[in-house]
C-alpha positions in Angstrom: -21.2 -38.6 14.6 -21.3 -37.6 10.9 -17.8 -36.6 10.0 -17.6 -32.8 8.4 -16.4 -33.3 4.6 -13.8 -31.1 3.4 -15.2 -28.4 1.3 -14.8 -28.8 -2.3 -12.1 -26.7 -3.8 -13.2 -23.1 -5.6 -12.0 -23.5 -9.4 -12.2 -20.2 -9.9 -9.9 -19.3 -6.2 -7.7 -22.0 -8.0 -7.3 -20.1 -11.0 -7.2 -16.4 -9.1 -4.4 -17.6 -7.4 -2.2 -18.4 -9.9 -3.3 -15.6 -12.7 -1.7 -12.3 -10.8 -4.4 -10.3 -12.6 -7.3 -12.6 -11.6 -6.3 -12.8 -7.7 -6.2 -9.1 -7.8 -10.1 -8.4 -9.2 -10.8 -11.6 -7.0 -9.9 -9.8 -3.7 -11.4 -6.7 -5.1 -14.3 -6.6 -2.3 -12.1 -8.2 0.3 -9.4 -5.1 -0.3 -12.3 -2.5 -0.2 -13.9 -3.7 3.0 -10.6 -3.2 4.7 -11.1 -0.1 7.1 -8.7 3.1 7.0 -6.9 2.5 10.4 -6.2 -1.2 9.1 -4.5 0.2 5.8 -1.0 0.2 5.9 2.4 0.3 3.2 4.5 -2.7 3.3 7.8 -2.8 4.9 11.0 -2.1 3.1 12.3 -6.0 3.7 10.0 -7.8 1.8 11.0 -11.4 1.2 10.5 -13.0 5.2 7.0 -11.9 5.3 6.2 -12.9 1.6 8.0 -16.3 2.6 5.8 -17.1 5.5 3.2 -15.9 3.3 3.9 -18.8 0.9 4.6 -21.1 3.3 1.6 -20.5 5.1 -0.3 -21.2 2.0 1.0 -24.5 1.0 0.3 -25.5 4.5 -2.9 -24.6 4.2 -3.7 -26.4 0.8 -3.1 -29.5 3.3 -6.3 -31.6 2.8 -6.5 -32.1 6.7 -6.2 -28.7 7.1 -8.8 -27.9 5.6 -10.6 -30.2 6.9 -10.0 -29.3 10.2 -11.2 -25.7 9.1 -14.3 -27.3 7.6 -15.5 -28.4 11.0 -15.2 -25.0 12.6 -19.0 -23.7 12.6 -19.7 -20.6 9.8 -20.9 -17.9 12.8 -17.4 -18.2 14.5 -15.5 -18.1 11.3 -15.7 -17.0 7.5 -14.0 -19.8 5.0 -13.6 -16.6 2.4 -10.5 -15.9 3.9 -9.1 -19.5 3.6 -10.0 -19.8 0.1 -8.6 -16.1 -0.4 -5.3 -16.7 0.8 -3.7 -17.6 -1.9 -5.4 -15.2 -4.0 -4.0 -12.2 -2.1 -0.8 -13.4 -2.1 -0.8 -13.2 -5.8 -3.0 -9.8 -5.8 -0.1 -8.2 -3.8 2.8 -9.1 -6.0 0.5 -7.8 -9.1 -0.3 -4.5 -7.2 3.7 -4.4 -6.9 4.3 -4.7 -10.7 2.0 -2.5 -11.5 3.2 0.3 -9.2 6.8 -0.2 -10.5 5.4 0.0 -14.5 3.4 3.2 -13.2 6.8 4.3 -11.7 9.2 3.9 -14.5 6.8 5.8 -16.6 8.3 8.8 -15.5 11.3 8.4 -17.8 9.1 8.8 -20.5 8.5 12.5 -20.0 9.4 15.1 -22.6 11.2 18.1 -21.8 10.5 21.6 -23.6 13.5 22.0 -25.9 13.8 25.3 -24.1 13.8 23.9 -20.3 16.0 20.9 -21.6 18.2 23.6 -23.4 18.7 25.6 -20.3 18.7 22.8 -18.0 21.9 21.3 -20.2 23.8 24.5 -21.0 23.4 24.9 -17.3 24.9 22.2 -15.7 27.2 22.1 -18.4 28.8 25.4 -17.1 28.2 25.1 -13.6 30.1 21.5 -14.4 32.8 23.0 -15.8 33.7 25.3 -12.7 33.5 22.8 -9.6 35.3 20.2 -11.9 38.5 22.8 -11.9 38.1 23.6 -8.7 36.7 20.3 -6.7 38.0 17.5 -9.3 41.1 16.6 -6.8 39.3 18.0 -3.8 39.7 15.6 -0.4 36.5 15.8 0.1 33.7 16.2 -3.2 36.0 14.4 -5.1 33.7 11.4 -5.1 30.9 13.4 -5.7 31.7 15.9 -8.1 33.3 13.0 -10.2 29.7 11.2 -10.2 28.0 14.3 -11.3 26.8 14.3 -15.3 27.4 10.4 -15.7 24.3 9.6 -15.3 21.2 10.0 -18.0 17.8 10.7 -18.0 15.9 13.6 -16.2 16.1 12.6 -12.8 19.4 12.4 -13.2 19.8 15.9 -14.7 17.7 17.7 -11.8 19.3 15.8 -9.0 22.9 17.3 -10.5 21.5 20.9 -10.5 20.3 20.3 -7.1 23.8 18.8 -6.0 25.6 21.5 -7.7 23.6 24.1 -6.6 24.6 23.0 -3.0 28.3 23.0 -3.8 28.1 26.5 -5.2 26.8 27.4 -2.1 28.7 26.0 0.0 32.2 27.4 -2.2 31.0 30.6 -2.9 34.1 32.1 -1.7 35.5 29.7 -4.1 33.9 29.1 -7.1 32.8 33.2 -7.4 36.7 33.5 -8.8 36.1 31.5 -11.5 37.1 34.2 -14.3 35.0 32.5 -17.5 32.2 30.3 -16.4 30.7 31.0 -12.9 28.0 33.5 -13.0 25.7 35.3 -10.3 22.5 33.2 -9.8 23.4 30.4 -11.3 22.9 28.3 -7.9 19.1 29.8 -7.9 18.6 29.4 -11.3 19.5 25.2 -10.8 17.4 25.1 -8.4 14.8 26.1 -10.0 15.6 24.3 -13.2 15.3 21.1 -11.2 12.4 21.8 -9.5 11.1 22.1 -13.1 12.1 19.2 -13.8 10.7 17.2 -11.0 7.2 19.0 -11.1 7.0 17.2 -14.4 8.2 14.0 -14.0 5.7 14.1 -11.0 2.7 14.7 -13.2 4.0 12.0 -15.7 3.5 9.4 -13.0 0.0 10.4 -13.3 -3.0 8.7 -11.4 -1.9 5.4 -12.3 1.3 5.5 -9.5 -1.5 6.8 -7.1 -3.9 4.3 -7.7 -1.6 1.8 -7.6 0.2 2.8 -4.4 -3.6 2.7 -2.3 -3.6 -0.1 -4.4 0.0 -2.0 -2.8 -0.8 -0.6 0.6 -4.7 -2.3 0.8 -3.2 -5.6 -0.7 -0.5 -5.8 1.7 -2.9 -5.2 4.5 -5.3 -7.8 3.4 -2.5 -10.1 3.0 -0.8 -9.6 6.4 -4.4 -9.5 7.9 -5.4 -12.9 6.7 -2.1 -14.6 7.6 -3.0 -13.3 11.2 -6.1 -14.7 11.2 -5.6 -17.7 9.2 -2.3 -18.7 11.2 -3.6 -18.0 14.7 -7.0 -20.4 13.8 -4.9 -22.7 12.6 -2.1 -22.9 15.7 -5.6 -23.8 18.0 -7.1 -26.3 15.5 -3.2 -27.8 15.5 -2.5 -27.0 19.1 -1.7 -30.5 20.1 0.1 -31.6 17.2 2.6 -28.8 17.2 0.9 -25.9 15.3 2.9 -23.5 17.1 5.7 -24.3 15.1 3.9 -25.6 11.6 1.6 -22.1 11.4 3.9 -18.7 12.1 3.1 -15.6 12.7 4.3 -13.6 10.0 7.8 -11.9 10.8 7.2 -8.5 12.3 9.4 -5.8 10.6 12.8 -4.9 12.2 13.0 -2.2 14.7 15.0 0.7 14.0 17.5 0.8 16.7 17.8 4.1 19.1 20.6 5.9 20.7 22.9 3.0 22.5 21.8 3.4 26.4 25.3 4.6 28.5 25.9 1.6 31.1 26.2 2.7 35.0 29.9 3.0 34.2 30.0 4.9 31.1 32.1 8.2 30.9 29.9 11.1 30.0 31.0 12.6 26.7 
């Protein structure tokens, strides 16, 4: 019987792979044919599943791997996503980059010197009272210490917000103040910030959108294919220990519930 020759390898997959922008419009199609329900955001804990990933793919660059793929007929399975693997490895880390540039762009915002004047002579006096009062505190020492250290305009509306709450929550305390604390104040932060935020929303724009479908669809092709790709290859190896050469990618932790009381536990 004629022995199956390897197929030859795709220059162009070559090249994908290792140009982040490349593998991403190479997996353009592969991405878009992904179905809704199959479209999901990566998990928090990135690096075991991106590890497996890479491992997964230098096993596969194996000459007799793929020539043991090669000999699998094309109606029971589709070499694009062999010679795509690599490619949306790459694709994934560029959507990634791209979503974190799209993110950081909110920084760049510009405040109306009239919202960035109030905003600042705001915090600035609201400051000034839960320092006196909260400085030494037990309790919001840590926090009321932290507050107007940090720059930017994040910064500034998360300290309204966290100011806001502490007037609340001292009003029987902070109302004394003789100078500086004034009726509405706590409102008025809140609104300041939510000012604030509304903006630095729009300035992520439609480039953080795009590029979050954009994370999401690669991670799912990604995750999809090293299903597929691993579980062929475990058969095609089954005898010569592809359970433990081709993993399954690592599943993400499970978020642990309420400890189960033994038979002997005390109720509280």
């Amino acid at each position: 019987m004629a022995r199956t020759k390897t197929a030859p390898t795709d220059a162009s997959a070559t090249a994908a792979a290792t140009d982040p922008a490349a593998a991403f419009a190479s997996t353009e199609n592969l991405r878009a044919a992904l179905p809704p329900e199959r479209v999901a955001p990566p998990p928090a804990e990135l690096r075991p599943p991106l590890e497996a990933a890479r491992s997964l793919a230098a096993a596969l660059a194996d000459p007799a791997v793929l020539d043991r793929f090669a000999r699998i007929p094309r109606d029971l399975f589709d070499p694009a996503g062999l010679s795509a693997f690599g490619s949306a490895i790459a694709a994934f880390e560029h959507a990634r980059s791209e979503l974190e540039a799209a993110m950081s762009a909110q920084g760049e915002v510009t405040l109306s010197e009239e919202l960035a004047a109030n905003a600042h002579a705001l915090r600035g006096r609201m400051l000034k009272v839960v320092i006196h009062y909260f400085e030494d505190d037990e309790q919001l020492a840590g926090e009321v210490r932290g507050l107007g250290r940090k720059k930017g305009h994040a910064a500034l509306a998360a300290d309204l917000r966290k100011l806001a709450e502490v007037y609340d929550a001292q009003r029987a305390v902070v109302e004394r103040d003789p100078k500086y604390w004034r009726e509405g104040d706590a409102d008025e932060a809140r609104a300041v910030a939510a000012s604030i935020e509304a903006l630095l929303d729009a300035a992520r724009g439609e480039a953080e959108k795009t590029w979050g479908e954009a994370v999401a669809r690669a991670w799912s092709l990604l995750a999809s294919l090293h299903e597929d790709l691993a579980a062929t290859a475990r058969w095609l190896f089954r005898a010569e220990g592809g359970a433990e050469r081709f993993v399954p990618m690592p599943a993400a932790p499970r978020k642990r519930g309420p400890r189960a009381k033994a038979s002997g536990d005390s109720p509280a």
